[in-house]
Every structure is written in structure tokens, then in C-alpha cells.
N, C-alpha and C positions, 0 to 999 in steps of 0.2 A: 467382439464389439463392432457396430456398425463405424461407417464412416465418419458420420458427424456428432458418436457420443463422444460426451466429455468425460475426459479419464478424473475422475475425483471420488473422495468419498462424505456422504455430510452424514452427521450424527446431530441429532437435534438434541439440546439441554433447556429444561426450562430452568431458569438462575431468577431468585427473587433481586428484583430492583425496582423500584419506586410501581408496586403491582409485580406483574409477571412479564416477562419480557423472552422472546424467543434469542436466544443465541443457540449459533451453532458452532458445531467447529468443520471445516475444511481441508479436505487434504489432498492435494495436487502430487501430481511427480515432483514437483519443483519447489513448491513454497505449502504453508499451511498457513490458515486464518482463522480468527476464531472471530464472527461476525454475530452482529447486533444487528436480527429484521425489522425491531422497531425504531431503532436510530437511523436502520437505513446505513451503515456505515460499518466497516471492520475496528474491532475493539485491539487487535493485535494480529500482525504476522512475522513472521518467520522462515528464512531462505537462508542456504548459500549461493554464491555467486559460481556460479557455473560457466561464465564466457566473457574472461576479460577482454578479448579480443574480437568475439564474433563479430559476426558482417550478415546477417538475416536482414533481409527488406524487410520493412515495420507496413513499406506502402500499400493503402488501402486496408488497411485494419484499423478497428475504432472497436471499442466496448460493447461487449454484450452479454446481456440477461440471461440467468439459469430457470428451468422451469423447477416449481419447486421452492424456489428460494428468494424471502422478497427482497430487493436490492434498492439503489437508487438508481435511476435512470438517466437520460441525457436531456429529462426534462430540467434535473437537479442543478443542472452546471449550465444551462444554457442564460445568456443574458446578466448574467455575473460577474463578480473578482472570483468566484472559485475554477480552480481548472478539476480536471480527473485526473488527480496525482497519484499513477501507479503507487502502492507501494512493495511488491517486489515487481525490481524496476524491468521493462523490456531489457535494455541495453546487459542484464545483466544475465539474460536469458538469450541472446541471440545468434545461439548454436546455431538453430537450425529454425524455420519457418513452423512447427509447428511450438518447440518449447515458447517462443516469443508470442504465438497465439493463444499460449497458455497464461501470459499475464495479462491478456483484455481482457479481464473478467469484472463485472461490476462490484464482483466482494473482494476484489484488489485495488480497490481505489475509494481517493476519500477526496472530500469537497477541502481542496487544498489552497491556499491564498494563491493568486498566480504570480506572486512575486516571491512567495516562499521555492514553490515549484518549479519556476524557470531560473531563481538563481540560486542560493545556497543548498539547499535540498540538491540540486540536481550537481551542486559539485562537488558535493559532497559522496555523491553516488559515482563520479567520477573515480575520487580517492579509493570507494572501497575497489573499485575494477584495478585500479593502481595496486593495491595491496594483493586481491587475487594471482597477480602475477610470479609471486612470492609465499605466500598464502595458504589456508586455507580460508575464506573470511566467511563466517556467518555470522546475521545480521538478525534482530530481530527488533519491532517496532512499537509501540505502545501507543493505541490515539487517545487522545484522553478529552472529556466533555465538560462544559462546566455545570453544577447542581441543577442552575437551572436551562436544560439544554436550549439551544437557536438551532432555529431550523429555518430551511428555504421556502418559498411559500408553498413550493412543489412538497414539501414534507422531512425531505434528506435533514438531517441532525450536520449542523457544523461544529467539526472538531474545536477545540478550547489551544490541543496542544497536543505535541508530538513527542516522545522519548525512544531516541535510536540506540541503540548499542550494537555497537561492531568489536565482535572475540576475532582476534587474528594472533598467532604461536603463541604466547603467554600474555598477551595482553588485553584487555578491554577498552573500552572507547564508550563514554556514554555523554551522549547530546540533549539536551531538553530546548523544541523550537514553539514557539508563539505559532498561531496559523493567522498571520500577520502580514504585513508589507514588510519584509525583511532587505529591502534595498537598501545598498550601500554598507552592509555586514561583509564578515567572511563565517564561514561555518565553525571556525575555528572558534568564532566569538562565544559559539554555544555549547561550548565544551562544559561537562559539569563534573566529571569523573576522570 
């Protein structure tokens, strides 16, 4: 493989939902997705955490589009409350400069509140690197839309809601978050399981 393929594989499914809708599924070294072209958005991923510790510079890397496969873009998040809320997160990938290159992918990220993102979410992503250390932890995500989908005027579909589960030795952890202004929460508040 050349220098700048990307190691993945996509399998395209057409799934009936309201008409036809392309989903695909995704599968990286590191994480897998199961993506919605016309939401514009990942319906589910799935990782372990592979670098509780690592130290990868993230610097000058930002998001970018697969040929092939239609995504949201940085037109979706510009001028917004949404951020690009990895979800299988860099930090949890930052072995080495290429696995952390492998979560900027635009079918790893969703139009996330940025108050969801930059706090509970992202301490919660803290914890599970916490538990890694100990661990095995895999993680897996659920975005969920509401009947009648919102989208950005750019087209991107915004998530309704999130459902995290983290399996680490015998036990489960399962979270249900709003894609909300979640300040002044702890993660802990959205425990459901």
C-alpha cells in the first residue's frame, strides 16, 4: 500500500429507513463504525483503548474526508455550539503519530454540543484511560437521532443523544447523554446501568 492509503475497509449496506438510506460499516486497525451517508453522521462505534498513557503530538492534525464516502465536513461545525467530537477519542489512541492520525476521520466524529465535549464527555474519556491501566476497556457508542431529524444548514444530521458503554473485567457501565449544554454535571450524573 502507498504512503498516504488509508488502512480501512468499507462494506456498503443499503438498510431501509424512512426511504433508503446508505449505511456503511467501517473498519480501521483501531476502532470500527457503522456510518449513516445520509445523516452525515456515525450511527455507532466501537474501540478499545489502546494508550492510556501515550504522548503522540495531535499538533496540526484536524479532520479529514474519505474519497468514497460521504461524510460531514468542517463546513458542518463551523460557526456553531457543535464541536467535532471524536468518538473513538485521539488521546485514547496516542501510541504513536500514525494510530492518532487514524481517529481524524470525519466518520469518527459527530456534531457534538461543545459543552457536552469539552466537559463531561471528555472526563469521562479520561476515566476509561484511567481504567485501561488496569484493564482491558472496550467501549462502544450509540448516537441516536430524534424521528424528526435537525440538521445544520450545511446538511450534517444533529445527534438527539448518545449511549456509551464501557466493559472493563466483569463489569459494564452504561451512560445515556443529551447532545446538550451539559455544564455544571458530572458524568457520573448519566449513569443509567
Amino acid at each position: 500500500m502507498g504512503r498516504r492509503t488509508i488502512s480501512f475497509v468499507a462494506l456498503l449496506i443499503l438498510v431501509p429507513f424512512i426511504g433508503v438510506s446508505q449505511v456503511i460499516e467501517v473498519e480501521t486497525k483501531i476502532y470500527k463504525v457503522l456510518y449513516d451517508q445520509d445523516l452525515k453522521q456515525p450511527l455507532e462505534v466501537s474501540y478499545t483503548v489502546q494508550c492510556p498513557k501515550g504522548d503522540a503530538d495531535r499538533a496540526g492534525m484536524d479532520f479529514r474526508t474519505v474519497p468514497n464516502i460521504v461524510t460531514s465536513t468542517a463546513e458542518d461545525y463551523s460557526n456553531n455550539i457543535w464541536d467535532k467530537g471524536h468518538l473513538a477519542p485521539a488521546a485514547a489512541f496516542s501510541c504513536t503519530k500514525e494510530m492518532l492520525r487514524e481517529t481524524f476521520m470525519y466518520f469518527n466524529c459527530v456534531l457534538q454540543h461543545e459543552s457536552l465535549n469539552r466537559g463531561v464527555w471528555n472526563r469521562l474519556e479520561q476515566f476509561e484511560r484511567s481504567l485501561a491501566n488496569f484493564y482491558q476497556v472496550e467501549v462502544t457508542i450509540e448516537v441516536l437521532f430524534d424521528d424528526k431529524v435537525r440538521r445544520v444548514p450545511t446538511g450534517a444530521a444533529i445527534p438527539k443523544e448518545f449511549i456509551k458503554t464501557i466493559k472493563f473485567g466483569d463489569k459494564n457501565l452504561k451512560f445515556r447523554f443529551p447532545n446538550t449544554n451539559t455544564s455544571g454535571t458530572n458524568w457520573i450524573d448519566y449513569l443509567i446501568e
